[in-house]
Backbone as JSON Lines, residues from 0, in Angstrom:
{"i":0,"aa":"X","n":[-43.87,12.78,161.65],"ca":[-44.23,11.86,160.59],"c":[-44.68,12.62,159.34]}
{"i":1,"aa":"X","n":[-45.52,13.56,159.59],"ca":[-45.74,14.86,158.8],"c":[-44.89,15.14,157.68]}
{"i":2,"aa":"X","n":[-44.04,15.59,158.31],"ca":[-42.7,16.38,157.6],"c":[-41.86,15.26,156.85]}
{"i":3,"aa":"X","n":[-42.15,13.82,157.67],"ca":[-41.14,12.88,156.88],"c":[-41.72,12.78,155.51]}
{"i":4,"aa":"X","n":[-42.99,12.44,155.61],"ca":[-43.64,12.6,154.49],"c":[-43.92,13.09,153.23]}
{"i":5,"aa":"X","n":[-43.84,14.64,153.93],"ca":[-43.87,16.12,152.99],"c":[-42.38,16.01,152.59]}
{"i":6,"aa":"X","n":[-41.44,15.96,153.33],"ca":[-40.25,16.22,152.66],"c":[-39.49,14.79,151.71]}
{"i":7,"aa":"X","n":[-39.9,14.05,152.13],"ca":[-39.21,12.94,151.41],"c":[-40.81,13.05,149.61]}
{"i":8,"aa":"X","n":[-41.56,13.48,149.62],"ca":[-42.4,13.6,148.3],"c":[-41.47,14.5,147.81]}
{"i":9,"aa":"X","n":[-40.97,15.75,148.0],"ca":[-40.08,16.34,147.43],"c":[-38.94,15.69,146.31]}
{"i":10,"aa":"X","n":[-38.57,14.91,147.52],"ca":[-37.53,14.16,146.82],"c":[-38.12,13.37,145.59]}
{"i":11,"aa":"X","n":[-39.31,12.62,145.98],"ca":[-39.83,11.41,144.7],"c":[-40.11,12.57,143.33]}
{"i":12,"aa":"X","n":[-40.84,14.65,143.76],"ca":[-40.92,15.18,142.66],"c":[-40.15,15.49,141.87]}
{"i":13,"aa":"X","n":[-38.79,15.7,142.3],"ca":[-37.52,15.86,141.71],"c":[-37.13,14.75,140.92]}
{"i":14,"aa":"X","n":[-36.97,13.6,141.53],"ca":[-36.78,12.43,140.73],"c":[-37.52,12.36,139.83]}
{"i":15,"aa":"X","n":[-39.12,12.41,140.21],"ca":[-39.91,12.36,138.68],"c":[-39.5,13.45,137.96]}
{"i":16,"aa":"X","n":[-39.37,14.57,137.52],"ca":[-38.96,15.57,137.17],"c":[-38.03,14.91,136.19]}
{"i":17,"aa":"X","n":[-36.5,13.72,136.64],"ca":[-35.92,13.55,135.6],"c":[-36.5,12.9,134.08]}
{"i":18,"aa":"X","n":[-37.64,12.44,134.3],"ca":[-38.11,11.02,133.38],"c":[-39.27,12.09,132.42]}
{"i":19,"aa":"X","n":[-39.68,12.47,133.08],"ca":[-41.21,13.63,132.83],"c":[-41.58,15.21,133.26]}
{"i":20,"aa":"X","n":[-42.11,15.8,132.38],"ca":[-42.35,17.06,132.7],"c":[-43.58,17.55,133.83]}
{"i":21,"aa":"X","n":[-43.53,18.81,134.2],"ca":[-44.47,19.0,135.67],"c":[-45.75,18.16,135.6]}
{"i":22,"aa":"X","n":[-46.22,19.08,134.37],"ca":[-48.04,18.52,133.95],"c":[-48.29,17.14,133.91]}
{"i":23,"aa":"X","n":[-47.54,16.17,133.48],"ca":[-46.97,14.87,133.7],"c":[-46.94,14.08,134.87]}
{"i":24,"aa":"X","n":[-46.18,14.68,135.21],"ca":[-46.33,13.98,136.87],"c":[-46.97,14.47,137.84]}
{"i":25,"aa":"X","n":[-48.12,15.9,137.75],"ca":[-48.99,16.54,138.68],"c":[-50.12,15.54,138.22]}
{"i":26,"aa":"X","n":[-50.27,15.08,136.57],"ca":[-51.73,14.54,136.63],"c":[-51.18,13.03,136.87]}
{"i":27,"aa":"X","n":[-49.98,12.36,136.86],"ca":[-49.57,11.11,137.67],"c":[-50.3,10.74,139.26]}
{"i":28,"aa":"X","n":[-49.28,12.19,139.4],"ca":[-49.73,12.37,141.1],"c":[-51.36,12.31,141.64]}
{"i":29,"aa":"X","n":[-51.97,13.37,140.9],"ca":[-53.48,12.84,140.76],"c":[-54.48,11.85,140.64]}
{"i":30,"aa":"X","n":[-54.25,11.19,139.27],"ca":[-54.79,9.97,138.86],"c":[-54.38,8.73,140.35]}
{"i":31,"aa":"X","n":[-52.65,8.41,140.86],"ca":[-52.85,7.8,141.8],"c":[-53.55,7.77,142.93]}
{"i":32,"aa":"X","n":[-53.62,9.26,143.67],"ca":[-54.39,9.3,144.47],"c":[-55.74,9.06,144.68]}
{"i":33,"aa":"X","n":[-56.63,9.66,143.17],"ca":[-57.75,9.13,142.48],"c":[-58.01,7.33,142.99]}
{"i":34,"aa":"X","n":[-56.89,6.67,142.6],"ca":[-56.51,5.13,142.1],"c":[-56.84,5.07,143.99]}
{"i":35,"aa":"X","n":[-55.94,5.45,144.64],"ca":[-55.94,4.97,146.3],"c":[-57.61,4.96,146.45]}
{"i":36,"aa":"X","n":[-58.25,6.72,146.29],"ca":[-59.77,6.67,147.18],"c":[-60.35,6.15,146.17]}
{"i":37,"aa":"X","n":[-60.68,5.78,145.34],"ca":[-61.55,5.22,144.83],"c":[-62.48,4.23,145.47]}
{"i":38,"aa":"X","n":[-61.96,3.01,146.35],"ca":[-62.86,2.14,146.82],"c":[-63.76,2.95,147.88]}
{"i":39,"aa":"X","n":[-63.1,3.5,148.98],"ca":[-63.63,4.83,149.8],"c":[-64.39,5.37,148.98]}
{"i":40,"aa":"X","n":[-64.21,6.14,148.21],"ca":[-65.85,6.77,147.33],"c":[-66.6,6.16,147.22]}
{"i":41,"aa":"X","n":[-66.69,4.87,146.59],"ca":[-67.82,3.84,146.12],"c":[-68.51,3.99,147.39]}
{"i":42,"aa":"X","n":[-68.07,3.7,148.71],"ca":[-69.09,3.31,150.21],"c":[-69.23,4.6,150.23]}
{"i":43,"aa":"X","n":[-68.93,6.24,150.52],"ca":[-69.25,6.62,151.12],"c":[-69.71,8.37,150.16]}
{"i":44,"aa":"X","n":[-69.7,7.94,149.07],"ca":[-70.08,8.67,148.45],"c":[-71.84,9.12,148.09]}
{"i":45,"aa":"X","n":[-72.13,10.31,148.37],"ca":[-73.54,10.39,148.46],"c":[-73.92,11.48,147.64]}
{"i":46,"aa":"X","n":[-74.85,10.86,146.74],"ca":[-75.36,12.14,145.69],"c":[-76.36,13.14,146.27]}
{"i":47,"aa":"X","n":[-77.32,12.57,147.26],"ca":[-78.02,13.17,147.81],"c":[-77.82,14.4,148.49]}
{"i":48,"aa":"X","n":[-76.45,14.35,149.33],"ca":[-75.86,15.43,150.14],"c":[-75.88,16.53,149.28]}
{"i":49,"aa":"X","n":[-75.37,16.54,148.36],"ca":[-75.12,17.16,147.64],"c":[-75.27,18.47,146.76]}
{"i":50,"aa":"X","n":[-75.48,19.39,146.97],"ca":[-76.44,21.01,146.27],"c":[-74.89,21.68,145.78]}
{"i":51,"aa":"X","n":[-75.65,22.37,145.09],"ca":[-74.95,23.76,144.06],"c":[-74.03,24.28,144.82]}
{"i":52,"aa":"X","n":[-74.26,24.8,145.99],"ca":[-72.89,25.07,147.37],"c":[-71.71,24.44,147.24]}
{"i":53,"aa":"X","n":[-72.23,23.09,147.53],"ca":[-71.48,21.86,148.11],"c":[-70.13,21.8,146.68]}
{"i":54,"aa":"X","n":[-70.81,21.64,145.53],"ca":[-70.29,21.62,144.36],"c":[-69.21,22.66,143.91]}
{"i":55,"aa":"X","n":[-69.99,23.87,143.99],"ca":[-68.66,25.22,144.3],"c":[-67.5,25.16,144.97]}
{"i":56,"aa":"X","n":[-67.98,24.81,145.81],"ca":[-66.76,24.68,146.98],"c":[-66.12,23.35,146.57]}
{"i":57,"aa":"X","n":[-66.25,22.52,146.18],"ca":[-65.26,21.33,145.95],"c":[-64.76,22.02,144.64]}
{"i":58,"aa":"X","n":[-65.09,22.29,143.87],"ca":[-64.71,23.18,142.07],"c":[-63.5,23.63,142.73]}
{"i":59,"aa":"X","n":[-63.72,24.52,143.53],"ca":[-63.08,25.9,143.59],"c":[-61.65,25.39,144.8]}
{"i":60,"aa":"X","n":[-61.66,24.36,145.82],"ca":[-60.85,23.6,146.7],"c":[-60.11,22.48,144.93]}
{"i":61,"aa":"X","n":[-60.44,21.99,144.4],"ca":[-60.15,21.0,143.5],"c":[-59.02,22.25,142.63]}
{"i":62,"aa":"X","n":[-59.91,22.94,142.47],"ca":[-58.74,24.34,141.26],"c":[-57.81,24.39,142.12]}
{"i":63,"aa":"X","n":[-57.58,25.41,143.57],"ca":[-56.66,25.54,144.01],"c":[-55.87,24.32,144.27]}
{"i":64,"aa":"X","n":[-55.97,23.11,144.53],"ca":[-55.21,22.4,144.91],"c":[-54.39,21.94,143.74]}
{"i":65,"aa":"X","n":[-55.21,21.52,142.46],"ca":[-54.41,21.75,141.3],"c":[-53.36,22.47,140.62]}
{"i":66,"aa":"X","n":[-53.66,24.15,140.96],"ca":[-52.43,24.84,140.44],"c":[-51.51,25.24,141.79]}
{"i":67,"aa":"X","n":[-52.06,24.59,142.97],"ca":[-50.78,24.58,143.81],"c":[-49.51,23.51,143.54]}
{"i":68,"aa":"X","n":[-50.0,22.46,143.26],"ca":[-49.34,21.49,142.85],"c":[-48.81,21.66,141.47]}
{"i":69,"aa":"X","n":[-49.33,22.63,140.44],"ca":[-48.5,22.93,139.4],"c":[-47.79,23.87,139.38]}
{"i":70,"aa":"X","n":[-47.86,24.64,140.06],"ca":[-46.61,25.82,140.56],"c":[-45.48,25.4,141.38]}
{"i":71,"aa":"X","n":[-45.71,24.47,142.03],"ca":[-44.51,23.53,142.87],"c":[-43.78,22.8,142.17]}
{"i":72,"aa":"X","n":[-44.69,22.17,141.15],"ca":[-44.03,21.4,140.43],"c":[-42.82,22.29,139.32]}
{"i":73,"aa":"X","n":[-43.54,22.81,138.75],"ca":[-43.07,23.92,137.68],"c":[-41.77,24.32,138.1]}
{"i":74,"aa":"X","n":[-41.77,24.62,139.48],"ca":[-40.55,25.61,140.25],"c":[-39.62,24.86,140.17]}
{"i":75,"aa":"X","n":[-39.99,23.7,140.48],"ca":[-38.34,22.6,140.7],"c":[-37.7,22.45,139.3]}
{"i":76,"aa":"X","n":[-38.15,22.82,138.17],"ca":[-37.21,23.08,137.0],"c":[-36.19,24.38,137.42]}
{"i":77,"aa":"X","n":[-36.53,25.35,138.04],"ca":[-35.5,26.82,138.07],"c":[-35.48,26.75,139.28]}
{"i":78,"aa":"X","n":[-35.57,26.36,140.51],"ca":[-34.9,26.06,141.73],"c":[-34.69,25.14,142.47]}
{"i":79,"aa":"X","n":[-33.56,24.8,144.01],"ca":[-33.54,23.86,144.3],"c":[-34.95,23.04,144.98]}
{"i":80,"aa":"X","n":[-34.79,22.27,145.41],"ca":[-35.87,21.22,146.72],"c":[-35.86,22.14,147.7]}
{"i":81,"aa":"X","n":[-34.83,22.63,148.2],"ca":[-34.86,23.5,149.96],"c":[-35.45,24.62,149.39]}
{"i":82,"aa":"X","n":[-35.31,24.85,148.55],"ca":[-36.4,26.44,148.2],"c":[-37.91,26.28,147.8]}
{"i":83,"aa":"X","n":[-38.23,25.49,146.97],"ca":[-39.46,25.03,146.83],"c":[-39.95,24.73,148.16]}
{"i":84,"aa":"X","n":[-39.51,23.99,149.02],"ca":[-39.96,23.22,150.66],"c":[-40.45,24.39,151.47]}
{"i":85,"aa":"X","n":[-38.99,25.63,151.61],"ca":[-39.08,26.39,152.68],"c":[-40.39,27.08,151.83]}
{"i":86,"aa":"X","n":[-40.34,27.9,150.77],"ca":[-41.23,28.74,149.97],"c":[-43.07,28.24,150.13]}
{"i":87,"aa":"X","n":[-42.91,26.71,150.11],"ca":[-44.32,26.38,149.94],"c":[-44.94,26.39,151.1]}
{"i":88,"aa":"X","n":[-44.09,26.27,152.33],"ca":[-44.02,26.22,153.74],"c":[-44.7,27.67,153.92]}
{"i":89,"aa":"X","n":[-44.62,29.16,153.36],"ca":[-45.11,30.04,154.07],"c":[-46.64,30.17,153.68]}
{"i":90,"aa":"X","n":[-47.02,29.18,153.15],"ca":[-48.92,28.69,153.49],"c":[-49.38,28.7,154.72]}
{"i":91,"aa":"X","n":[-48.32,28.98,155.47],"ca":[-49.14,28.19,156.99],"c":[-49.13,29.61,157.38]}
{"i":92,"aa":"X","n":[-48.14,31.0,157.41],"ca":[-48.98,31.78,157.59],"c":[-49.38,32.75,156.71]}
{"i":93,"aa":"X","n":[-49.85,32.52,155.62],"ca":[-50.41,33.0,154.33],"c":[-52.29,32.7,154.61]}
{"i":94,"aa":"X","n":[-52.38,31.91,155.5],"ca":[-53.86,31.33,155.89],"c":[-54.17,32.38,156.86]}
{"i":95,"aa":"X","n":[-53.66,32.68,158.24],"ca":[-54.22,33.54,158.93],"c":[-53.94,34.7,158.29]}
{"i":96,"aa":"X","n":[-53.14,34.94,157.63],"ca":[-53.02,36.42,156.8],"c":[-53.87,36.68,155.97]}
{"i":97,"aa":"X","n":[-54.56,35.63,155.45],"ca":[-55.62,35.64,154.34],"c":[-56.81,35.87,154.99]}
{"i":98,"aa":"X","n":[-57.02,34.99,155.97],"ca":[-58.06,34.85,156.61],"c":[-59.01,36.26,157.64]}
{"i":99,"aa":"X","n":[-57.07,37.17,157.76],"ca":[-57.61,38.18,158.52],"c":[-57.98,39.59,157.64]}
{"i":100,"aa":"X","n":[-57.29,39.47,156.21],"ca":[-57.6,40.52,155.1],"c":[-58.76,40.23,154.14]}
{"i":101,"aa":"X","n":[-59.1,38.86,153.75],"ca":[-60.09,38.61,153.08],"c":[-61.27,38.64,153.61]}
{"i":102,"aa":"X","n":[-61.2,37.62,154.79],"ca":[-62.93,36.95,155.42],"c":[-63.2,38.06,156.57]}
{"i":103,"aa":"X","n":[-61.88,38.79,157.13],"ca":[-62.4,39.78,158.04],"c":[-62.26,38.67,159.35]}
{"i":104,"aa":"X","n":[-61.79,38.0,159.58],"ca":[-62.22,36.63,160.95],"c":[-60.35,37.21,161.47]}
{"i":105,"aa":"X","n":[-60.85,37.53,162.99],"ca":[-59.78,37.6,163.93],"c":[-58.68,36.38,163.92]}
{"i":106,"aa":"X","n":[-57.25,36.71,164.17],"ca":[-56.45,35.62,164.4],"c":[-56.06,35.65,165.6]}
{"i":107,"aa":"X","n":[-56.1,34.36,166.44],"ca":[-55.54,34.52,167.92],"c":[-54.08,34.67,167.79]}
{"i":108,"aa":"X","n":[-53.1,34.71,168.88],"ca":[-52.04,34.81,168.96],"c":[-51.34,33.43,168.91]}
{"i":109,"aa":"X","n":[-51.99,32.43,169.61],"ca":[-51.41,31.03,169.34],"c":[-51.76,30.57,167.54]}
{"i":110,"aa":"X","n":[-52.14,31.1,166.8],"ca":[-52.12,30.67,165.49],"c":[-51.35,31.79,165.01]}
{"i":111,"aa":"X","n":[-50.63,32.62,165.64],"ca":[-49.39,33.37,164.73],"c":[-48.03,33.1,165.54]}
{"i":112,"aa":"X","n":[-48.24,32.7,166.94],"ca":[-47.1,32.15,166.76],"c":[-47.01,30.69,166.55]}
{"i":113,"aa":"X","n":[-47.9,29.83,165.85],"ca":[-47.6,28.56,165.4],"c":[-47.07,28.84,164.01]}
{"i":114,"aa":"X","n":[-47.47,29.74,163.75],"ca":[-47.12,30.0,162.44],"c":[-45.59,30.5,162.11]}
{"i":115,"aa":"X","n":[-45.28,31.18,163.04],"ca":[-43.8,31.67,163.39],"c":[-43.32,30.72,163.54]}
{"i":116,"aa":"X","n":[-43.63,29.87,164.49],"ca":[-42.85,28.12,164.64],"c":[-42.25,27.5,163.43]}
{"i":117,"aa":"X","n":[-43.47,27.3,162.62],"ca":[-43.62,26.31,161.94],"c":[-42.43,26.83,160.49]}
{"i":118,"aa":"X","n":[-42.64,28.45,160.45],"ca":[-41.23,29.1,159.46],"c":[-40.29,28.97,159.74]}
{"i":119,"aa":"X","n":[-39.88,28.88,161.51],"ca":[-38.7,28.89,161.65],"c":[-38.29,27.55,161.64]}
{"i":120,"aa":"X","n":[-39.12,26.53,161.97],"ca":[-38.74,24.9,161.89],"c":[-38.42,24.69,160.22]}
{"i":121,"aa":"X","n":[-39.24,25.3,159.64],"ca":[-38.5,24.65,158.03],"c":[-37.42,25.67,157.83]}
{"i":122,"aa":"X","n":[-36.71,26.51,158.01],"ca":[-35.89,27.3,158.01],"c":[-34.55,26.45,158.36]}
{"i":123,"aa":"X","n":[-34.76,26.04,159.37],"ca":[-33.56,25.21,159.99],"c":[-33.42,23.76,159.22]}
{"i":124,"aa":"X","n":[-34.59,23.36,158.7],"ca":[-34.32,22.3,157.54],"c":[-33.66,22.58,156.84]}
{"i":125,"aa":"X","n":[-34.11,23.44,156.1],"ca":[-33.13,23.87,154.92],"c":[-32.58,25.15,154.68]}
{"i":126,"aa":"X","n":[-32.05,25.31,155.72],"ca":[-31.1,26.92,155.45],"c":[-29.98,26.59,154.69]}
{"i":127,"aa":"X","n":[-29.27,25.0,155.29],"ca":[-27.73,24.82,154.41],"c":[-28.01,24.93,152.72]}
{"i":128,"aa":"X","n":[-29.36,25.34,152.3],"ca":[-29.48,25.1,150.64],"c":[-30.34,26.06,150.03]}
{"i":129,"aa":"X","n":[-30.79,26.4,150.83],"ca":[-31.77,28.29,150.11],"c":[-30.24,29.0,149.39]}
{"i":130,"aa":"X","n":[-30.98,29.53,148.27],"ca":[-30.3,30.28,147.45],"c":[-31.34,30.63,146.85]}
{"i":131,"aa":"X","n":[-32.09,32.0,147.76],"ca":[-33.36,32.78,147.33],"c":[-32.87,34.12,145.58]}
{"i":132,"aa":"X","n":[-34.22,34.21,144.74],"ca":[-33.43,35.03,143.95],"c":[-34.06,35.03,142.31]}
{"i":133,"aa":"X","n":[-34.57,33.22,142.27],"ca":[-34.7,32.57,141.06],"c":[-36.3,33.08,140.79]}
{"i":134,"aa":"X","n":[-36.73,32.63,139.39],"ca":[-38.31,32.28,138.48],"c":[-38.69,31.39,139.51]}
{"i":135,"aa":"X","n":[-38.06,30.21,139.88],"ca":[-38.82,29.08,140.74],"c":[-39.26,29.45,141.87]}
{"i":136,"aa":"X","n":[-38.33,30.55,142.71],"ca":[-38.67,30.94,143.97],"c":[-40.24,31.89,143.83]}
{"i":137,"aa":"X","n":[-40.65,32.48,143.12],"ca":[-41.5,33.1,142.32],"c":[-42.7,32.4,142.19]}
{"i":138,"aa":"X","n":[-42.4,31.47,141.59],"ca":[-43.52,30.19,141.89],"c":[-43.49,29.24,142.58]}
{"i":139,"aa":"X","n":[-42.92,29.31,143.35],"ca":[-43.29,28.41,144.43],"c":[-44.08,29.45,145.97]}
{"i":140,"aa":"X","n":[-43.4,31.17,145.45],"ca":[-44.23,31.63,146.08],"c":[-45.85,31.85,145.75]}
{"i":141,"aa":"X","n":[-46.07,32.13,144.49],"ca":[-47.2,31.63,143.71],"c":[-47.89,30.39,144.48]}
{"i":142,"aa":"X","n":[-47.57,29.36,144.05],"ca":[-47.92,28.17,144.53],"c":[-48.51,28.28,145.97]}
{"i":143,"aa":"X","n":[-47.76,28.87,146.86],"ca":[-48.33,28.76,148.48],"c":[-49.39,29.03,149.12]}
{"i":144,"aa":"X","n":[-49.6,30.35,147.93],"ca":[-50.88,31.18,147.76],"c":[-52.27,30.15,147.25]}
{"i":145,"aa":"X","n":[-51.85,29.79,146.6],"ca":[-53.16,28.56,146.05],"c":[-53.09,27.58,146.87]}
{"i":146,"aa":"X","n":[-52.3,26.92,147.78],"ca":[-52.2,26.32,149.07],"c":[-53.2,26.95,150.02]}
{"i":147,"aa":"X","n":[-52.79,27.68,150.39],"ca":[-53.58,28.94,151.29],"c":[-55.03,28.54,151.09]}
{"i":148,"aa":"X","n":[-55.22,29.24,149.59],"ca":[-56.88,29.23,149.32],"c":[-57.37,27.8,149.52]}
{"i":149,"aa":"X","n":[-56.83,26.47,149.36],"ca":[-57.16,25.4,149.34],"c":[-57.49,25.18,151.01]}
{"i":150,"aa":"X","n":[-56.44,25.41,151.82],"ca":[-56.73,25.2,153.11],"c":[-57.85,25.82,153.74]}
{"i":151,"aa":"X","n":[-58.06,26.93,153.08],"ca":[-59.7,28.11,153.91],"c":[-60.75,27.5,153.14]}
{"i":152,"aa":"X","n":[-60.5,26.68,151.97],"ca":[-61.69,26.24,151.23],"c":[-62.37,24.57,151.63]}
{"i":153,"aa":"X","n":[-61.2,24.47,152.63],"ca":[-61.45,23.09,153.45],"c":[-62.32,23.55,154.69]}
{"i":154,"aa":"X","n":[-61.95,24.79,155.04],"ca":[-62.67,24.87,156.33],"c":[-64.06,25.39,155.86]}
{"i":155,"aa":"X","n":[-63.9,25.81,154.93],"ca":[-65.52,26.34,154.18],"c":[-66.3,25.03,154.19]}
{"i":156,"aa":"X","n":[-65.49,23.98,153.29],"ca":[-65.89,22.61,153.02],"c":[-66.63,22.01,154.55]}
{"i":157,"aa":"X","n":[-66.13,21.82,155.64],"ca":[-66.2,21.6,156.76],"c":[-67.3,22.11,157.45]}
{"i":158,"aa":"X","n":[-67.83,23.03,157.1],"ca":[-69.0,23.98,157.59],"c":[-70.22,23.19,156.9]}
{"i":159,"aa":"X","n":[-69.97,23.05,155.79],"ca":[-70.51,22.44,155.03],"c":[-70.92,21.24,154.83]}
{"i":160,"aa":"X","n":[-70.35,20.66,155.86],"ca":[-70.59,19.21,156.3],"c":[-70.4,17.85,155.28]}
{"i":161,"aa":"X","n":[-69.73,18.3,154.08],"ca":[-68.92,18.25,152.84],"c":[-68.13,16.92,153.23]}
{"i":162,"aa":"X","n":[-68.48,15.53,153.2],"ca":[-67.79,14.19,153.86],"c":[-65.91,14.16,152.9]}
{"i":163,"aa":"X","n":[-65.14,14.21,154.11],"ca":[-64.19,14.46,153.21],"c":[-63.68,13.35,152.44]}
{"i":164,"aa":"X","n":[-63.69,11.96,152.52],"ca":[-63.0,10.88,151.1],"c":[-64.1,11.76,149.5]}
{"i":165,"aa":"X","n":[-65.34,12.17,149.8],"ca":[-65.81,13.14,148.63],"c":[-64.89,13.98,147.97]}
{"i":166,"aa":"X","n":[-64.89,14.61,149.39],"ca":[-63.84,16.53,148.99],"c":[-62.59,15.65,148.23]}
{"i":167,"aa":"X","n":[-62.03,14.68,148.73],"ca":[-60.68,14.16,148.11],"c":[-60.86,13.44,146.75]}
{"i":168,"aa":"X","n":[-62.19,12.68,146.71],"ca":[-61.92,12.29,145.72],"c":[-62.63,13.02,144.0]}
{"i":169,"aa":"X","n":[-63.16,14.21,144.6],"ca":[-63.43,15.33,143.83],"c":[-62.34,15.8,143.23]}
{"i":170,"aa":"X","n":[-61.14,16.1,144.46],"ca":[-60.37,17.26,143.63],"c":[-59.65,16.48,142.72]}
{"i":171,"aa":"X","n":[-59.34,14.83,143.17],"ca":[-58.43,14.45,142.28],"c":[-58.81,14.04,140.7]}
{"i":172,"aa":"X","n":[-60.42,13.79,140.86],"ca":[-61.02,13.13,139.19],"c":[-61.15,14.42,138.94]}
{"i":173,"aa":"X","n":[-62.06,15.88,139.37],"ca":[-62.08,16.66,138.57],"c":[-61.0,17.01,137.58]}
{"i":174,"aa":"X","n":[-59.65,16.43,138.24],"ca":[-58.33,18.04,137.44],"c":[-57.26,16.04,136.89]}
{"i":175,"aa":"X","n":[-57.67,15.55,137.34],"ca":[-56.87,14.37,136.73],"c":[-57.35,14.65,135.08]}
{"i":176,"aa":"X","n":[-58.57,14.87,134.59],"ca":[-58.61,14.87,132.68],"c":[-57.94,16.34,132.55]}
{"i":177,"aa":"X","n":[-57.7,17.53,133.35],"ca":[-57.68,18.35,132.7],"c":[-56.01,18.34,132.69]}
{"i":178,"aa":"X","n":[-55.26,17.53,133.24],"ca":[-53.86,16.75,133.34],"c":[-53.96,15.71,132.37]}
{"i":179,"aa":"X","n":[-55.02,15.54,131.29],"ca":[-55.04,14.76,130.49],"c":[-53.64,15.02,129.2]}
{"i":180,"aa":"X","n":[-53.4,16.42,129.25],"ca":[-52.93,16.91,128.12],"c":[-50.75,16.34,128.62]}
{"i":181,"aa":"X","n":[-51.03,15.67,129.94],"ca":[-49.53,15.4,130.84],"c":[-49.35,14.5,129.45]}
{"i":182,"aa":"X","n":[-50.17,13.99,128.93],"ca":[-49.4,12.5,128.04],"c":[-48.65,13.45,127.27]}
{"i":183,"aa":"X","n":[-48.64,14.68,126.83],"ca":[-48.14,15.67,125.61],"c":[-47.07,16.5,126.24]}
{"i":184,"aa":"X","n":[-46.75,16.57,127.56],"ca":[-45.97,17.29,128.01],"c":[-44.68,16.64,128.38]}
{"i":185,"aa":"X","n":[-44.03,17.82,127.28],"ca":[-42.38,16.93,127.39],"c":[-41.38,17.39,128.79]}
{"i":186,"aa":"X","n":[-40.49,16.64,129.1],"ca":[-39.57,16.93,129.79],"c":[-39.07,17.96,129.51]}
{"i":187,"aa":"X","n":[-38.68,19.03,130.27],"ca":[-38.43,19.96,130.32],"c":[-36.46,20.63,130.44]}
């Protein structure tokens, strides 16, 4: 259900792509999601929880998730959908790779070979359409990387006891104004 998901948004970014430019439809994409949690925030949003930590870490999860989504976006001007997909796909093991050069934290063997799995399952999605080589492939490898950091900044979040419709509806109001400038960004 996952993947139906992830891969059929592909498709809706491309399509948006014809009408509007990245910044455009990343702070689209934003503002709706914003639009979905919103009622969820109102109940379960708590100022109290809340300290200088807590705040960092949503900043810094809210940034990365932002210019992951603008490097993805960006890419699908100079490459296809199956390259952006497979490319953004090597987040999954860009996390234990990160996790074992940055934070110093051991990786078991069942999280590298899920990770092997999970490359070779999008591989077989879209092998009939990789044509590795391009600027887009470039950023979308870009992009995976700020994926990455977003996913270790969830588990930071998590430690943190950080209620997640918050964490979500943080990242999307923080970077939805700074996608304010999408009304100015032309099609590309």
């Amino acid at each position: 259900m996952v993947a139906f998901i992830w891969g059929t948004a592909f498709v809706a970014q491309t399509t948006g792509m014809k009408s509007m430019g990245p910044v455009t439809f990343t702070g689209f994409r934003l503002l709706l999601g914003g639009l979905v949690l919103l009622p969820f925030t109102y109940f379960y949003f708590k100022f109290k929880s809340l300290n200088f930590e807590k705040i960092r870490i949503l900043f810094l999860m809210s940034f990365a998730l932002l210019i992951g989504a603008l490097f993805q976006q960006i890419a699908l001007i100079y490459t296809n959908v199956a390259n952006v997909a497979f490319l953004t796909a090597l987040y999954v093991p860009i996390v234990p790779f990160i996790y074992f050069v940055i934070l110093k934290k051991p990786v078991s063997k069942y999280i590298i070979f899920a990770s092997v799995l999970c490359i070779t399952g999008v591989w077989f999605l879209s092998k009939n359409e990789l044509e590795f080589g391009s600027y887009g492939d470039l950023l979308s490898i870009i992009g995976a990387f700020f994926w990455s950091f977003h996913i270790i900044l969830i588990f930071k979040a998590s430690e943190l006891n950080i209620e997640p419709v918050l964490t979500a509806a943080f990242h999307i109001f923080c970077w939805t104004d700074r996608c304010g400038a999408c009304f100015f960004n032309r099609k590309s």
